[in-house]
TIVO-892283 format. One line per field, with one value per residue: residue number from 1; x, y, z of N, C-alpha, C, O in turn. Coordinates in steps of 0.001 Angstrom, whole numbers, plus 500000, padded with zeros to 6 digits. Layout:
<filos>
nr = c(NUM / ...)
n.X = c(X / ...)
n.Y = c(Y / ...)
n.Z = c(Z / ...)
ca.X = c(X / ...)
ca.Y = c(Y / ...)
ca.Z = c(Z / ...)
c.X = c(X / ...)
c.Y = c(Y / ...)
c.Z = c(Z / ...)
o.X = c(X / ...)
o.Y = c(Y / ...)
o.Z = c(Z / ...)
</filos>
This chain:
<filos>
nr = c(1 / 2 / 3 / 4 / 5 / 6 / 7 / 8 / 9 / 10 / 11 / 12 / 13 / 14 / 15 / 16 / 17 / 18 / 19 / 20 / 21 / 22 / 23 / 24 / 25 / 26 / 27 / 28 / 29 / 30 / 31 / 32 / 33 / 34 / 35 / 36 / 37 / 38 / 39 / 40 / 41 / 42 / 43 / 44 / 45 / 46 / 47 / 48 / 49 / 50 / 51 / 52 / 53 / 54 / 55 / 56 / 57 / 58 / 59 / 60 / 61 / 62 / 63 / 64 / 65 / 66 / 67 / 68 / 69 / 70 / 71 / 72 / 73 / 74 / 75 / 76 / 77 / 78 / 79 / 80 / 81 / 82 / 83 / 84 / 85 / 86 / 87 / 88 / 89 / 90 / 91 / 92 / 93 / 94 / 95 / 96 / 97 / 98 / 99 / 100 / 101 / 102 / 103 / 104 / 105 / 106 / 107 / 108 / 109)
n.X = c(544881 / 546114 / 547368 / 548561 / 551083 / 551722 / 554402 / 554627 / 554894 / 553868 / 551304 / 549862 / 546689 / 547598 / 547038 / 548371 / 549718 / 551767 / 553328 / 557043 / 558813 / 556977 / 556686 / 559311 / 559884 / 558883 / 559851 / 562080 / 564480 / 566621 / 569108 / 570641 / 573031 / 574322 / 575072 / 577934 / 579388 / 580763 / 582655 / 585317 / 584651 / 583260 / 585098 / 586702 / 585708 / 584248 / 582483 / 582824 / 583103 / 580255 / 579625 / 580718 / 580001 / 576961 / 577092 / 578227 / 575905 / 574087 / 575414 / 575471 / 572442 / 571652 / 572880 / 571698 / 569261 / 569182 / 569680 / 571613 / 573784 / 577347 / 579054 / 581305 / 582334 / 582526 / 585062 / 584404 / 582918 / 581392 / 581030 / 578038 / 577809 / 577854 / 576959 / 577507 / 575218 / 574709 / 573504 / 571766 / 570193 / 568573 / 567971 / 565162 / 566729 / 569014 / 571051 / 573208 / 570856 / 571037 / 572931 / 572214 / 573457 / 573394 / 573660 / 573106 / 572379 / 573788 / 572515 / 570305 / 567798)
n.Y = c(920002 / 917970 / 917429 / 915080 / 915030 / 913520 / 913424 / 912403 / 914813 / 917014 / 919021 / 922142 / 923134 / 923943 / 923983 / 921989 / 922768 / 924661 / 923510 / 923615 / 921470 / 920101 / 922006 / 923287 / 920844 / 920831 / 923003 / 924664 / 926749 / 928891 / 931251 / 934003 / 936627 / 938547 / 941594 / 943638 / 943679 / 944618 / 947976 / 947544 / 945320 / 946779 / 948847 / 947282 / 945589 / 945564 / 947531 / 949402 / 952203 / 953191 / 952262 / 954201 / 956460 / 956089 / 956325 / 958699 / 960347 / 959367 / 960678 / 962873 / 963849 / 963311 / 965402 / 967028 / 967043 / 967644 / 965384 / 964800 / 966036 / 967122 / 967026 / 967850 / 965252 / 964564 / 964182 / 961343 / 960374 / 958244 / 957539 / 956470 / 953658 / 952486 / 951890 / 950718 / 949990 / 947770 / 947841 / 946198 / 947508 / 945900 / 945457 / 943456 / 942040 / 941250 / 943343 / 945504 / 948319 / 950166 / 951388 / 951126 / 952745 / 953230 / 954610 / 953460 / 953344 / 951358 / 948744 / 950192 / 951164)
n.Z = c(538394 / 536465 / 533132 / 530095 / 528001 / 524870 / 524911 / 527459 / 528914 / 531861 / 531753 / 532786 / 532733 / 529692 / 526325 / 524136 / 521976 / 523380 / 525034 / 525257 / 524546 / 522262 / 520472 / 520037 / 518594 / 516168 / 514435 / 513132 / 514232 / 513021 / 514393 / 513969 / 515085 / 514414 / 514706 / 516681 / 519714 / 521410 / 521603 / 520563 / 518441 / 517189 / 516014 / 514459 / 512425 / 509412 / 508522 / 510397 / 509850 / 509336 / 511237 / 512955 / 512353 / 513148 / 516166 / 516413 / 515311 / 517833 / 519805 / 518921 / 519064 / 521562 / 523287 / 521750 / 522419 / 524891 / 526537 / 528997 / 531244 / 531175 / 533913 / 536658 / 538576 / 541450 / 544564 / 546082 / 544064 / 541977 / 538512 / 536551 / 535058 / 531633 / 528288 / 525015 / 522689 / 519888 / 516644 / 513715 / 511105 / 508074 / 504659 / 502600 / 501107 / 502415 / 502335 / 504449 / 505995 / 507605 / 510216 / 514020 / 516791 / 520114 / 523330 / 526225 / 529979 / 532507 / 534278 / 535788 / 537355)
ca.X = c(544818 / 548044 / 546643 / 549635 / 551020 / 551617 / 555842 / 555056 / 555166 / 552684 / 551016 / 548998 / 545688 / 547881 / 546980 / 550087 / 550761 / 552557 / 554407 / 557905 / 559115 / 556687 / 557024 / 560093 / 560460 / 558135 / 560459 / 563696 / 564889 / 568103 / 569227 / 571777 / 572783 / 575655 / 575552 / 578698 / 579153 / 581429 / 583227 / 586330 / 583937 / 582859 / 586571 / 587460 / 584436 / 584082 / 581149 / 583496 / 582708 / 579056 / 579242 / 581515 / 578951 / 575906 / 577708 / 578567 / 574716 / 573655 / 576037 / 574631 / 570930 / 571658 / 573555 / 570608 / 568137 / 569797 / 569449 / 572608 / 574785 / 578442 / 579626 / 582521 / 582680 / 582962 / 586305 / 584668 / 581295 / 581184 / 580038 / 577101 / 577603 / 577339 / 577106 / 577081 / 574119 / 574648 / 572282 / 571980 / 568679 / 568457 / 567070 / 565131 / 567915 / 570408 / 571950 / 572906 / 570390 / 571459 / 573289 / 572141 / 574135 / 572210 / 574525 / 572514 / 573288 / 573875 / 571763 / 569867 / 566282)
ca.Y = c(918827 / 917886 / 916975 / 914603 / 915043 / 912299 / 912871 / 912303 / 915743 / 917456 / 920408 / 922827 / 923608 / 925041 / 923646 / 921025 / 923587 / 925648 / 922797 / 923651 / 919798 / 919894 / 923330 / 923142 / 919972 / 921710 / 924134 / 924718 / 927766 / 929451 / 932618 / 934811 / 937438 / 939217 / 942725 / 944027 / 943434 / 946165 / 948978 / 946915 / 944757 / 948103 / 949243 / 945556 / 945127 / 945965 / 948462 / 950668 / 953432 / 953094 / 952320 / 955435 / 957387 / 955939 / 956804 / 959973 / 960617 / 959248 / 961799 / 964542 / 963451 / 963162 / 966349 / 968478 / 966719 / 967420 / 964281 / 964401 / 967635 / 966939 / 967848 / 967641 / 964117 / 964738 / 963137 / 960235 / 959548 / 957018 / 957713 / 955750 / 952429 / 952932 / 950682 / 950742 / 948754 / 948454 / 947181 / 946317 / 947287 / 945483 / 945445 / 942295 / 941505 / 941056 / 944055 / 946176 / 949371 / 951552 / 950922 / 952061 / 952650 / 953296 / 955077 / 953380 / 953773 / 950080 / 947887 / 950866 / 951027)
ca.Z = c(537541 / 535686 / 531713 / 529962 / 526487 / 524048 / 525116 / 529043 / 529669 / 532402 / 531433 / 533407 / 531798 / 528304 / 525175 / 523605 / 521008 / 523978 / 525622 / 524676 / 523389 / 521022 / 519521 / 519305 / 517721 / 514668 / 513559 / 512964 / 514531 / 513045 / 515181 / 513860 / 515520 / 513906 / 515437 / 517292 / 521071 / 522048 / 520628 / 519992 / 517662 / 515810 / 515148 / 513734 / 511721 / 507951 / 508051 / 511109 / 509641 / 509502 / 512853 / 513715 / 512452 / 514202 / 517564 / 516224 / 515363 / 518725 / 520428 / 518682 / 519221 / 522982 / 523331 / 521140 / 523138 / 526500 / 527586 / 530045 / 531230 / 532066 / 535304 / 537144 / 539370 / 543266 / 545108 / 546138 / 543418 / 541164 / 537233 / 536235 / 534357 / 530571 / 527408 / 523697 / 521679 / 518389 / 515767 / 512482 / 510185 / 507046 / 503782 / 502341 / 500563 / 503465 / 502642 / 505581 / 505399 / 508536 / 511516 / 515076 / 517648 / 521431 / 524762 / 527559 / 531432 / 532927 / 535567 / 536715 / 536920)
c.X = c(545930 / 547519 / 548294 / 549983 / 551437 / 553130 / 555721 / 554397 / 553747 / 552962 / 549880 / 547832 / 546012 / 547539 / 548298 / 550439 / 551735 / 553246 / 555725 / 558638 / 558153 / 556543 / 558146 / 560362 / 559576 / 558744 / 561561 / 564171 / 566441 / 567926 / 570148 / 571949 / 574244 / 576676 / 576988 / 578268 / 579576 / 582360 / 584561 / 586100 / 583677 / 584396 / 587067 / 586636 / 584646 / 583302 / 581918 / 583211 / 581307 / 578491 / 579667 / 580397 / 577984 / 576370 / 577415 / 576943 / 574469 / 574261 / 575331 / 573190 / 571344 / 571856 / 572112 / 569592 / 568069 / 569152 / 570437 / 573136 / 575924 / 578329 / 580735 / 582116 / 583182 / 584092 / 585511 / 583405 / 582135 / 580682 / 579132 / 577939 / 577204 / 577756 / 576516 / 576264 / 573961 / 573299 / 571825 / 570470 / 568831 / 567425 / 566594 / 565945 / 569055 / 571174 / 572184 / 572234 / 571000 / 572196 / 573265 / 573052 / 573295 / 573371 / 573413 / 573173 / 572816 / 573556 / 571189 / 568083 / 565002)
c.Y = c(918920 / 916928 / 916523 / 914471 / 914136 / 911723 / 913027 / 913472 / 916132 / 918397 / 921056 / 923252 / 924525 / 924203 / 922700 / 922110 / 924567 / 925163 / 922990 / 922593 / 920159 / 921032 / 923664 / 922316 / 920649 / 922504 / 924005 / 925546 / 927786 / 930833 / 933083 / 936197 / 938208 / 941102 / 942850 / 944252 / 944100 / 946980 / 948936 / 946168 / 945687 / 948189 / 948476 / 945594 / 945698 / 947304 / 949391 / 951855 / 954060 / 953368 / 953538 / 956340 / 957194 / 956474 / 958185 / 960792 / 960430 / 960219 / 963061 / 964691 / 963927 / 964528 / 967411 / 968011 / 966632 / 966613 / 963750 / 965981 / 966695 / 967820 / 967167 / 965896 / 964597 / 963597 / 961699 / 959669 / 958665 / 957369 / 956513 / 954845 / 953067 / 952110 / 951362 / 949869 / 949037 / 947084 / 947393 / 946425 / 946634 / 945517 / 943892 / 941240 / 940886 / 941633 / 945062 / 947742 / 950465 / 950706 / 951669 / 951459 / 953183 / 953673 / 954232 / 952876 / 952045 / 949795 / 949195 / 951224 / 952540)
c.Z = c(536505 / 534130 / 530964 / 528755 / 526128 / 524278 / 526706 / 529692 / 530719 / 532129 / 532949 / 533156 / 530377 / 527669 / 524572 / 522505 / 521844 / 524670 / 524407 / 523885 / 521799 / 520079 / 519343 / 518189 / 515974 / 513452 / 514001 / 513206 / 514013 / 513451 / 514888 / 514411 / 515640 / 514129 / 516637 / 519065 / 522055 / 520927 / 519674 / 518967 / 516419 / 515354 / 514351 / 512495 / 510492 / 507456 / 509863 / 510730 / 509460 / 511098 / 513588 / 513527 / 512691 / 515552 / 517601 / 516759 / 516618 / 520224 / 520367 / 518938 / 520743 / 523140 / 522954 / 521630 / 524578 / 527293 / 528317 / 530093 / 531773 / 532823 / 535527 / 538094 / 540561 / 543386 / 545163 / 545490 / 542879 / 540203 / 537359 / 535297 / 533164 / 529659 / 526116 / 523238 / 520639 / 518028 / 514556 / 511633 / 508849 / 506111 / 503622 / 502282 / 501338 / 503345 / 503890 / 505006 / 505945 / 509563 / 512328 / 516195 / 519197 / 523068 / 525584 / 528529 / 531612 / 534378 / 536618 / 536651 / 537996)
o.X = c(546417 / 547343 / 549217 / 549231 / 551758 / 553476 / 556581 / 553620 / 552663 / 554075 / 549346 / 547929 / 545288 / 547617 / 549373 / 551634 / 552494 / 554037 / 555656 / 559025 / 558569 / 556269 / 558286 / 560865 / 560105 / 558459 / 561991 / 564869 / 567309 / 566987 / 571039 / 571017 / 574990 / 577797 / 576956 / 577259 / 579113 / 582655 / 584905 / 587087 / 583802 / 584789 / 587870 / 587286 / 585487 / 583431 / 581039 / 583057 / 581170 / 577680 / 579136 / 579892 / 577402 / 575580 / 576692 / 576684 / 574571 / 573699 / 574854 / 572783 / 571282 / 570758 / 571643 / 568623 / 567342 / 568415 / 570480 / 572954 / 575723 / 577824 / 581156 / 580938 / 584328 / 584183 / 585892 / 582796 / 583289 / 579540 / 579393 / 578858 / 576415 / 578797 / 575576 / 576653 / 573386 / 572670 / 571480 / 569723 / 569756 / 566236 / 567233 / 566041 / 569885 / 572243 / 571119 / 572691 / 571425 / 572040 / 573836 / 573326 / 572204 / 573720 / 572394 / 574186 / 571837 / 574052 / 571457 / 567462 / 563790)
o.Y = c(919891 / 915715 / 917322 / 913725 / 913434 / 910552 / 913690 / 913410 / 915622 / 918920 / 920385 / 924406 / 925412 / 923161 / 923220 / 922214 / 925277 / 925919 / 922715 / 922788 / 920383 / 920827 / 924456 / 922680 / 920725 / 922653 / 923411 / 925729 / 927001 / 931546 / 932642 / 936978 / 938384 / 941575 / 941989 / 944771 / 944248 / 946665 / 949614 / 946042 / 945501 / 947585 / 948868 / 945637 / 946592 / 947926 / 950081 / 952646 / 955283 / 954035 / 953902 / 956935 / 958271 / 957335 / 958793 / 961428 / 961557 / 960370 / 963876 / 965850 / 965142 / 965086 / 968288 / 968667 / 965953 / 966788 / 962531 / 966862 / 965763 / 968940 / 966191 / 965726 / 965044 / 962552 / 960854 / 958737 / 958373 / 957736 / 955623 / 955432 / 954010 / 951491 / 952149 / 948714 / 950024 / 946175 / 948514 / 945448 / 947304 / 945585 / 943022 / 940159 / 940114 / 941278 / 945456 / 948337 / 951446 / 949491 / 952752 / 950291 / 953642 / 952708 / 954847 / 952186 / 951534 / 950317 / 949285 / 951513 / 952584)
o.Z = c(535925 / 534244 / 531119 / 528128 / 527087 / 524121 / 527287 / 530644 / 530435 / 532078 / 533831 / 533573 / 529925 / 528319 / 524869 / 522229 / 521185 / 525234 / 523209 / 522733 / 520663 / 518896 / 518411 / 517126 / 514865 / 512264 / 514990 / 512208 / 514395 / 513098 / 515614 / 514217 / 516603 / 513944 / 517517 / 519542 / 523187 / 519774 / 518706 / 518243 / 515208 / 514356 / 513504 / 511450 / 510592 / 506401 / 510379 / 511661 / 509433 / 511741 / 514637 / 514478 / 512563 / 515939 / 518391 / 517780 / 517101 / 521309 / 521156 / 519016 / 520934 / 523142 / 523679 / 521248 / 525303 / 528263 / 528482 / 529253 / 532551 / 532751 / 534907 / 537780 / 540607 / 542741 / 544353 / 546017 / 543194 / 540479 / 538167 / 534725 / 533219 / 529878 / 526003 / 523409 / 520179 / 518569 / 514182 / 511573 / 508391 / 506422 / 504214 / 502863 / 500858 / 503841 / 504365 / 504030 / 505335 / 509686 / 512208 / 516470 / 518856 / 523747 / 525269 / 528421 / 531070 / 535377 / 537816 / 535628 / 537785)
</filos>
């Protein structure tokens, strides 16, 4: 049974507060999302050195938490896929508090 909200829409047995039209139209979403996107982003950026040393930290974490060993690379492997995620913590205020930085291996599950 297809129940019909006040803008047309068909719903499925949800409630109209969870049809997307009208929850959006409610609020005003602003999304900022000002964190760094790659490592060329960190070096540019103002707070670079914040960021150099989140990396840094997340090196040394990894490393004293042997969570990887180098090895050598066989003739014909392939390294794993790997990506920086940065991310900014803040105070109330909108000042920046910490910045994390995150090594993770890419599209592997």
């Amino acid at each position: 049974m297809c129940g019909t909200s006040d803008y047309g829409l068909c719903y499925q047995g949800r409630p109209k507060r969870y049809i997307s039209s009208i929850f959006y139209s409610n609020f005003d979403l602003s999304i900022t999302n000002d964190d760094p996107k790659n490592v060329r982003e960190v070096v540019d950026s103002e707070d670079g050195k914040l960021w150099k040393e989140a990396m840094v930290d997340e090196m040394t974490s990894s490393y004293k938490n042997e969570a990887w060993d180098m090895v050598e690379l066989l003739a014909r492997g392939k390294s794993m896929g790997r990506k920086w995620v940065f991310k900014k913590k803040m105070h109330a205020e909108g000042k920046v508090k910490k910045c994390k930085a995150r090594l993770v291996a890419k599209g592997y599950s």
